[in-house]
C-alpha positions as CSV (number, residue, x, y, z in Angstrom):
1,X,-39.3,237.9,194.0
2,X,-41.3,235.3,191.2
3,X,-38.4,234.5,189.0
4,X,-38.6,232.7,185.5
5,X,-35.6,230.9,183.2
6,X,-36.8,231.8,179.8
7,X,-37.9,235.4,178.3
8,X,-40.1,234.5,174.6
9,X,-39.1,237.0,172.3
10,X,-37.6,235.1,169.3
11,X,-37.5,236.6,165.8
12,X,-35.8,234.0,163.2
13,X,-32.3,233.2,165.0
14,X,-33.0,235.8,168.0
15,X,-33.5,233.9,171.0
16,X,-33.3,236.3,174.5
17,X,-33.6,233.2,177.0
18,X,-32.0,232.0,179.6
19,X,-32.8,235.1,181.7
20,X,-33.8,235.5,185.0
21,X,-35.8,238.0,185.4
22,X,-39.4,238.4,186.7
23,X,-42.3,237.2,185.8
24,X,-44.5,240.2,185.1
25,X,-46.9,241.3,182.5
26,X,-47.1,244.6,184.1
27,X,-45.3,247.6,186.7
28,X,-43.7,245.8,190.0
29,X,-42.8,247.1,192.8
30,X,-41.6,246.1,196.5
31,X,-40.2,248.7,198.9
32,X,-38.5,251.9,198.2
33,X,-36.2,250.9,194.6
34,X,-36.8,253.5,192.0
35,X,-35.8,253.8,188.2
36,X,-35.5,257.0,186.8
37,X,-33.5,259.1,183.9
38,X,-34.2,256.6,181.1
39,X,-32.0,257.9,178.3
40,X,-31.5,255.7,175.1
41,X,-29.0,256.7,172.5
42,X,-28.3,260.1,173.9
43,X,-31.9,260.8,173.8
44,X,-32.5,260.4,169.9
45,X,-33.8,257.8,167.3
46,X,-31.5,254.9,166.7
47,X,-31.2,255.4,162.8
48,X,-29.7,251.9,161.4
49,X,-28.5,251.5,158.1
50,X,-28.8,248.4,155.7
51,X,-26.1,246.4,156.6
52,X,-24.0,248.0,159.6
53,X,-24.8,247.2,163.2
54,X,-25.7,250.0,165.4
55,X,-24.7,250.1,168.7
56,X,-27.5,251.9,170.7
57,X,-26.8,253.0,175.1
58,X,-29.0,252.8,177.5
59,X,-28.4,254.9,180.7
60,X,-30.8,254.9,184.2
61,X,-30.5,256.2,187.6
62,X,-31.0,253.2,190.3
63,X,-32.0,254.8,193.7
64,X,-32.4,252.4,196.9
65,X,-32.3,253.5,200.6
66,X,-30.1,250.6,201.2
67,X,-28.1,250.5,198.1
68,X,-28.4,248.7,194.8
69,X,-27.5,245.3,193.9
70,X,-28.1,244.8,190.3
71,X,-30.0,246.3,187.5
72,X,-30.9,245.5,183.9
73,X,-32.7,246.3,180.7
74,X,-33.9,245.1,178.0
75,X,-35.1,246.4,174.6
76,X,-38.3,245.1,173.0
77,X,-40.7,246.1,169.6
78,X,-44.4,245.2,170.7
79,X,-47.4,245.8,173.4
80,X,-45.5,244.0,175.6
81,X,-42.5,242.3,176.4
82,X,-44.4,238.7,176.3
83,X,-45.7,239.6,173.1
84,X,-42.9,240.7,171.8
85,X,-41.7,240.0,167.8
86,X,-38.1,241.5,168.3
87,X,-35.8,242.7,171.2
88,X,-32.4,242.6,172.4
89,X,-30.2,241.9,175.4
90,X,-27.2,244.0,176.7
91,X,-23.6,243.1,175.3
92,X,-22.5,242.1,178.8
93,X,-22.0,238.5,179.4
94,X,-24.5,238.4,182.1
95,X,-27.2,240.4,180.2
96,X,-27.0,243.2,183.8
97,X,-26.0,247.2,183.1
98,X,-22.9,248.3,184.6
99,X,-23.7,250.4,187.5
100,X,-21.5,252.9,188.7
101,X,-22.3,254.4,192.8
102,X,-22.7,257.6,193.2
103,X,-23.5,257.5,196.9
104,X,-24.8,255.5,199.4
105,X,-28.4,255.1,197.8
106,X,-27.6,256.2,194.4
107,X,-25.9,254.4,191.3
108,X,-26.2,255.4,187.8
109,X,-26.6,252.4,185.5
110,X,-25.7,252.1,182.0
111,X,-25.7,249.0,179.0
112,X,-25.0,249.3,175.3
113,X,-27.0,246.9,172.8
114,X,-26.1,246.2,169.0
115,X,-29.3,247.0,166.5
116,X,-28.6,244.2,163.2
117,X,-30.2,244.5,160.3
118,X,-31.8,241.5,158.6
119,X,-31.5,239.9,162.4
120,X,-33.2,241.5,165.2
121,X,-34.4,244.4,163.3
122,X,-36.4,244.1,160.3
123,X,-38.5,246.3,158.1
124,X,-41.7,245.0,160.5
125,X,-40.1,246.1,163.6
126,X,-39.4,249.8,162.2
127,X,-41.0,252.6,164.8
128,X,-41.9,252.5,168.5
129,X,-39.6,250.2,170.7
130,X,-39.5,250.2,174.5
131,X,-37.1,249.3,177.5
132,X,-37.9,246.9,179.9
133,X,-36.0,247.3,183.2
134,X,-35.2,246.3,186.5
135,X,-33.4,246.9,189.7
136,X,-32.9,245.3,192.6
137,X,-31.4,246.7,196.2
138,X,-29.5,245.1,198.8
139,X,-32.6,244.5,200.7
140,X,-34.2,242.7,197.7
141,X,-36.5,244.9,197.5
142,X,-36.8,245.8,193.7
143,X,-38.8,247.9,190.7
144,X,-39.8,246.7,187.3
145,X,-40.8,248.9,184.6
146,X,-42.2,247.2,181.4
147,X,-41.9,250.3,179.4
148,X,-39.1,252.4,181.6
149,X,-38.6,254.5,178.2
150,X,-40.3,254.8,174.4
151,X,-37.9,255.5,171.7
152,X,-38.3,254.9,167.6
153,X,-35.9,253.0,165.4
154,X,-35.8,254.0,162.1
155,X,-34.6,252.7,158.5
156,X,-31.6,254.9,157.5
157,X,-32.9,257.3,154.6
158,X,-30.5,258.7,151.3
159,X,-32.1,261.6,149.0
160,X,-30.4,262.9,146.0
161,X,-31.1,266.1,143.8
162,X,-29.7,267.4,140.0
163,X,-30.8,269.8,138.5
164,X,-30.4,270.9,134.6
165,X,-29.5,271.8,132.3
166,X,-26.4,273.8,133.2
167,X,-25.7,276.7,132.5
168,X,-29.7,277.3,132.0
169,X,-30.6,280.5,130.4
170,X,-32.6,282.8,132.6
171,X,-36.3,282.1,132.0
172,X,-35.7,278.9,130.7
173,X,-37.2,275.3,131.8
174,X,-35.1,273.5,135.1
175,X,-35.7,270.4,135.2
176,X,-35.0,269.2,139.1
177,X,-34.8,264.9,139.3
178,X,-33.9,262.9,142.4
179,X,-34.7,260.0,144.4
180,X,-36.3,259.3,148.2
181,X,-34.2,255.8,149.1
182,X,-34.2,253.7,152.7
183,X,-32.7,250.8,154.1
184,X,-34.4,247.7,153.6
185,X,-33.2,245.5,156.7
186,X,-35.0,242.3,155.1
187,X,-32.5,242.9,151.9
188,X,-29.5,244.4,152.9
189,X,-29.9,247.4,150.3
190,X,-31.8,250.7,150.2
191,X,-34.7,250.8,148.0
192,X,-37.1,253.8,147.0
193,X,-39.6,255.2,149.4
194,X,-42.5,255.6,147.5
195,X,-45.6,258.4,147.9
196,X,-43.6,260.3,150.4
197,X,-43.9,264.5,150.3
198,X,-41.2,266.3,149.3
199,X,-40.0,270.0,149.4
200,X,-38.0,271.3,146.4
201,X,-35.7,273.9,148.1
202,X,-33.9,276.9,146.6
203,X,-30.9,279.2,148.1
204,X,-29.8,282.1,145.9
205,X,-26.3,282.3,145.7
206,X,-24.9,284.6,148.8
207,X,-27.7,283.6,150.6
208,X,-27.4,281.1,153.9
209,X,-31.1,280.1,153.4
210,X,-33.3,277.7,151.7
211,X,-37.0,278.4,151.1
212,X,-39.7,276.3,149.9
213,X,-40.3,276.6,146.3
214,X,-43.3,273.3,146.2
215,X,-44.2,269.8,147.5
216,X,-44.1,267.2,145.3
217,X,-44.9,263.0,145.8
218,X,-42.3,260.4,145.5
219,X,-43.8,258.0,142.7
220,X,-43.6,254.5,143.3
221,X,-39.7,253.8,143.0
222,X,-39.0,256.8,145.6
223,X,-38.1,258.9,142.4
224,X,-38.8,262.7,142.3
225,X,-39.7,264.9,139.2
226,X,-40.3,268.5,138.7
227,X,-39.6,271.9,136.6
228,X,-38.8,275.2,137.8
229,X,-38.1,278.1,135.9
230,X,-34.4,280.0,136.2
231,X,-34.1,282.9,137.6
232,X,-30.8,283.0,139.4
233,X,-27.8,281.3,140.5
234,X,-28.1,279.6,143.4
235,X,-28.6,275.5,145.3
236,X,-31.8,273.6,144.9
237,X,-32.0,270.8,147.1
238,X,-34.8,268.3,147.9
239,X,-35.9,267.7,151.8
240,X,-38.0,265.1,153.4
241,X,-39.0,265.7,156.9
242,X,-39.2,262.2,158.1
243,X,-41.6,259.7,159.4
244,X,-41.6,257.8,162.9
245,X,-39.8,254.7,160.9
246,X,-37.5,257.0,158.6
247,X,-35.3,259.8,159.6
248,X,-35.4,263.7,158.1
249,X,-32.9,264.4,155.5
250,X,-31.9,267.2,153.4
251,X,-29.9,266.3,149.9
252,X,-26.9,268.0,149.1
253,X,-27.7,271.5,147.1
254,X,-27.2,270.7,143.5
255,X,-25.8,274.5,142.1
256,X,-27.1,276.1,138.9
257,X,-25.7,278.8,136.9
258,X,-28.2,281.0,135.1
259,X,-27.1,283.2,132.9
């Protein structure tokens, strides 16, 4: 197997080096090892806020007729892992997934990795990232898999609604405000999401539904704006049904009494 020392994938003070893994710009294989079942984060988008670390798992199935030895991954943003902006390596000390046997030939293989805002994710590296991985047998025969799994990491997303006046006579004007915010990794805060569609949402009190009442545009702050007129009691609520670099969300419904 072609080994090197160092992997390039540095992003201010991220440095994944000092790992030896093949050198490979594409698929490898040598013998009968297989990598299978990529699941990242229980299969969904790793959603990370503006200043709390998330912890994202990464779980394969390692199949060799004579066992396996070793396995690891490796998350990357980029084409490839060479070109690479932003990444990171396991939590383990040795940067390998635990792997657990299931039988002779079998083991199921597992690693956890901690997403940082500001550090090795950044507002750039919002969207499409990829494992890397690979597994080794006892033979030495082994598999590598520059993009084993796709998954999106996304900038956590906050969306407020009021509504008034209140009470609002029946007929009368409501005027329904809120705001479209995300994280900003490069900051630390959440800031506005700006030109972004939004549905203005309405359940009638007694009712378990929301419908669509219109579609507005966040302006250029994230802020939202519109007018309705009253007709009954009930929740209006704004919803945003996400991007591949921002998660859906649904505000909390804002009552109204019309009387």
């Amino acid at each position: 197997m072609r080994m090197r020392a160092t992997l390039g994938v540095v992003t201010g003070a991220l440095a994944l080096s000092a790992l030896a893994v093949p050198a490979a710009q594409a698929d490898e294989v040598e013998g009968d090892t297989t990598i299978s079942n990529v699941v990242v984060n229980g299969g969904k988008a790793a959603v990370v806020g503006a200043t709390t670390t998330k912890t994202v798992t990464v779980s394969f199935t390692v199949k060799d007729a004579s066992g396996v030895d070793w396995a690891q991954a490796i998350l990357y943003h980029g084409a490839d892992i060479d070109s690479s902006d932003t990444g990171a390596v396991a939590n383990s000390s040795d940067g390998r997934a635990t792997c657990t046997v299931v039988n002779a030939t079998t083991s199921t293989c597992k690693s956890t990795f901690n997403l940082d805002p500001g550090y090795n994710v950044v507002n750039s590296a919002a969207g499409s990232w990829k494992v890397w991985a690979i597994a080794a047998g006892n033979d030495a025969d082994y598999v590598l898999k520059e993009n084993a799994k796709s998954f999106n990491v996304q900038r956590a997303s906050k969306l407020t609604v009021n509504a008034s006046p209140e009470p609002v006579a029946k007929g009368k004007t409501i005027t329904v405000t809120g705001k479209l915010t995300r994280a900003n990794w490069d900051r630390g805060t959440y800031n506005g999401y700006s030109t972004q569609p939004v549905k203005l949402q309405f359940r009638k009190s007694g009712s378990s539904t929301y419908t669509t009442l219109k579609t507005i545009k966040t302006n250029t702050t994230g802020d939202l704006k519109t007018t309705v007129t009253a007709s009954a009691d009930g929740y209006f609520r704004y919803s945003f049904a996400g991007t591949t670099t921002t998660p859906a969300i649904n505000a909390t419904g804002d009552f109204i009494d019309v009387r």
